[in-house]
FIKOLLO-299582 format. One record per residue (C-alpha): residue number from 0; residue in one letter; x, y, z. Coordinates in pm, whole numbers. Layout:
<rs>
[NUM, "a", [X, Y, Z]]
...
</rs>
This chain:
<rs>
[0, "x", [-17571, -4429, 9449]]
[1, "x", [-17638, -4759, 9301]]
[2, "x", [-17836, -4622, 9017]]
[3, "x", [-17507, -4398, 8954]]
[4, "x", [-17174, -4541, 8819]]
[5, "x", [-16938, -4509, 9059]]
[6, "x", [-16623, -4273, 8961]]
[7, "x", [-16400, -4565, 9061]]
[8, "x", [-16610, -4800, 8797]]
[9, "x", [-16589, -4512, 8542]]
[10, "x", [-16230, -4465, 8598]]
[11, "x", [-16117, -4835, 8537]]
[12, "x", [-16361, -4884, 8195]]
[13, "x", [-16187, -4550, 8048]]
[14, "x", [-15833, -4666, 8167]]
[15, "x", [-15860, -5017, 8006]]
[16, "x", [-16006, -4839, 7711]]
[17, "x", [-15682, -4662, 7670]]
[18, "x", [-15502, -4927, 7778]]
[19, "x", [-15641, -5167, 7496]]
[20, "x", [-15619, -4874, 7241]]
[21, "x", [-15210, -4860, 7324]]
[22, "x", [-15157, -5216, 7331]]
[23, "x", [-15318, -5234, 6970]]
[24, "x", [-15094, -4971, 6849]]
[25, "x", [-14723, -5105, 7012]]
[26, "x", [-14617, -5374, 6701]]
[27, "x", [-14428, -5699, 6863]]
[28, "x", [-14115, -5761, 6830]]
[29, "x", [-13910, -6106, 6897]]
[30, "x", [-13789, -5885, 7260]]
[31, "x", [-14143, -5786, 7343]]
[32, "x", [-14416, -6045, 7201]]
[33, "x", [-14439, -6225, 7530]]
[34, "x", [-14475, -5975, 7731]]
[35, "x", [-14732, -5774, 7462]]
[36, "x", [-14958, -6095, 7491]]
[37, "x", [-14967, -6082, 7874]]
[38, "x", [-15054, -5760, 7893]]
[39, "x", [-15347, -5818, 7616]]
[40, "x", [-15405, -6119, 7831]]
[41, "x", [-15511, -5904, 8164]]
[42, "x", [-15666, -5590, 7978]]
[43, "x", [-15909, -5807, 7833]]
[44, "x", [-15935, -6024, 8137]]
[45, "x", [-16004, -5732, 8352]]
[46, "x", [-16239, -5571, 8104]]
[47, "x", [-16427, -5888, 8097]]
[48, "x", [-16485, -5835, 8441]]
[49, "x", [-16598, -5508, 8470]]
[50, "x", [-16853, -5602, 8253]]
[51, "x", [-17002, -5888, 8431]]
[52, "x", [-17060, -5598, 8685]]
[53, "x", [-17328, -5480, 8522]]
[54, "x", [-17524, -5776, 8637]]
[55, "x", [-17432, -5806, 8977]]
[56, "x", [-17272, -5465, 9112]]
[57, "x", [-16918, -5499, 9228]]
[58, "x", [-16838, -5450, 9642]]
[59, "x", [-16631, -5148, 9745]]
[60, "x", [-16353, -5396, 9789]]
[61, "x", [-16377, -5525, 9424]]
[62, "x", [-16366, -5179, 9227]]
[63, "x", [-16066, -5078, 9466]]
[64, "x", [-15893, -5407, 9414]]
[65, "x", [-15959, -5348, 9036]]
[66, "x", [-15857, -5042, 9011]]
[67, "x", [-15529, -5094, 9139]]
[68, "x", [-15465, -5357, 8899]]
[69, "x", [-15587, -5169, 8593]]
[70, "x", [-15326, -4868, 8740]]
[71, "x", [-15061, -5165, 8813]]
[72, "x", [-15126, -5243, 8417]]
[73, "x", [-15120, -4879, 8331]]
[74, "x", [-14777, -4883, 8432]]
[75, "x", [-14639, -5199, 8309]]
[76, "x", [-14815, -5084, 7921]]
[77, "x", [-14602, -4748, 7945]]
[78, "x", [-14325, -4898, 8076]]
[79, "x", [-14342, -5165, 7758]]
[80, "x", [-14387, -4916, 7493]]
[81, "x", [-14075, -4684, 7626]]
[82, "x", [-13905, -4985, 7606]]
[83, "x", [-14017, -5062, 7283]]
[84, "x", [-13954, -4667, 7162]]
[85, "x", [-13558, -4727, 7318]]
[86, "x", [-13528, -5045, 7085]]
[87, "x", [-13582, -4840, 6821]]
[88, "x", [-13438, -4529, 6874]]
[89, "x", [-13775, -4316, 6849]]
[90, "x", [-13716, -4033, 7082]]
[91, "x", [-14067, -3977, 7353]]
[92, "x", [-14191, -3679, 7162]]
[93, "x", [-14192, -3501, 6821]]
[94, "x", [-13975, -3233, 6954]]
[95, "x", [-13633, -3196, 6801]]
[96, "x", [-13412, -2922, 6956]]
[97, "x", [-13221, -2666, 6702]]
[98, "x", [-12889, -2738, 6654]]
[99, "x", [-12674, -2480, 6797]]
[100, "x", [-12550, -2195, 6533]]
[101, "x", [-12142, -2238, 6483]]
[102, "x", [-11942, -1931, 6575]]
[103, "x", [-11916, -1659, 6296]]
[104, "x", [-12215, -1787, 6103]]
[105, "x", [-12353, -1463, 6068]]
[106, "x", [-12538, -1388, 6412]]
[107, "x", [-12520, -1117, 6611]]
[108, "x", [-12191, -1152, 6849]]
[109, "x", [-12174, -998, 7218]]
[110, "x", [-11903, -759, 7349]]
[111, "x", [-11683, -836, 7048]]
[112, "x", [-11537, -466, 6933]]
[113, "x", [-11305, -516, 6633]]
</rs>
């Protein structure tokens, strides 16, 4: 196995990928630059890690401690940019629901005999 990457290792480079790739497309605002800046802080931190690991192989211990901290992140970057899409009013996802048809506009009506 140690001429493999281990799942664990692959999981945490393509989750701070993605992480990094969100955190570059949230924009700060007065409410959110500190915490933005933290989180840029410990994707890059961790990142920086992982990559001295190609030197000297991480323990067991290490990729499961980092991997819970890169999901830990995860959260905290979602939780950020819904808080962020809330400030401005953005709704989660593209879908907008039809509006509802007013009575007598011309559809068909149900058990109405005239």
């Amino acid at each position: 196995m140690a001429a493999a990457k281990s799942t664990r290792l692959a999981i945490v480079e393509q989750s701070l990928s993605d992480i990094l790739e969100r955190l570059a497309d949230l924009q700060p605002t007065e409410a959110t630059i500190l915490k933005l800046r933290e989180l840029r802080t410990k994707a890059f931190a961790y990142e920086r890690t992982t990559k001295g690991w190609v030197a000297n192989a991480p323990s067991e211990a290490q990729r499961q401690a980092m991997l819970k901290l890169v999901l830990e992140l995860n959260v905290a970057v979602m939780e950020l940019s819904k808080a962020q899409r809330d400030e401005a009013g953005t709704p989660t996802t593209g879908y907008t629901p039809p509006k509802p048809k007013p009575p007598g506009s011309g559809g068909p009506t149900r058990g109405v005999k005239r």
